[in-house]
Steps between C-alpha positions, in 0.01 A plus 500: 500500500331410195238261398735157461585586897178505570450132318803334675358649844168414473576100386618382871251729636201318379621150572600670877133671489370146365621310838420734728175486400489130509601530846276735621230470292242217451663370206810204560812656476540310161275608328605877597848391375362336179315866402773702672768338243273446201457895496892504541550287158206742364790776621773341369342459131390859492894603595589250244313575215314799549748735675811311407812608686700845312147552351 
């Protein structure tokens, strides 16, 4: 497994991560979506641009 793996794992994870603290925490489950998938695009540009894929 190398680093790009790591990337595509860890993008659902935080939006899952995101909502289930939104829905156990004291925050509303949108707004633990709404960091949970902004820290996804923040994935997605890194594997994008700064790890590209075949890098």
């Amino acid at each position: 497994m190398n680093e790009y793996d790591g990337l595509l794992a860890a993008m659902p994870a935080s939006v899952v991560i995101g909502a289930i603290v939104g829905w156990l925490g004291a925050v509303p489950i949108t707004v633990g979506l709404v960091a949970g998938s902004l820290l996804a695009g923040i994935l997605v540009a890194v594997s994008l641009f700064v790890v590209p894929p075949g890098a």
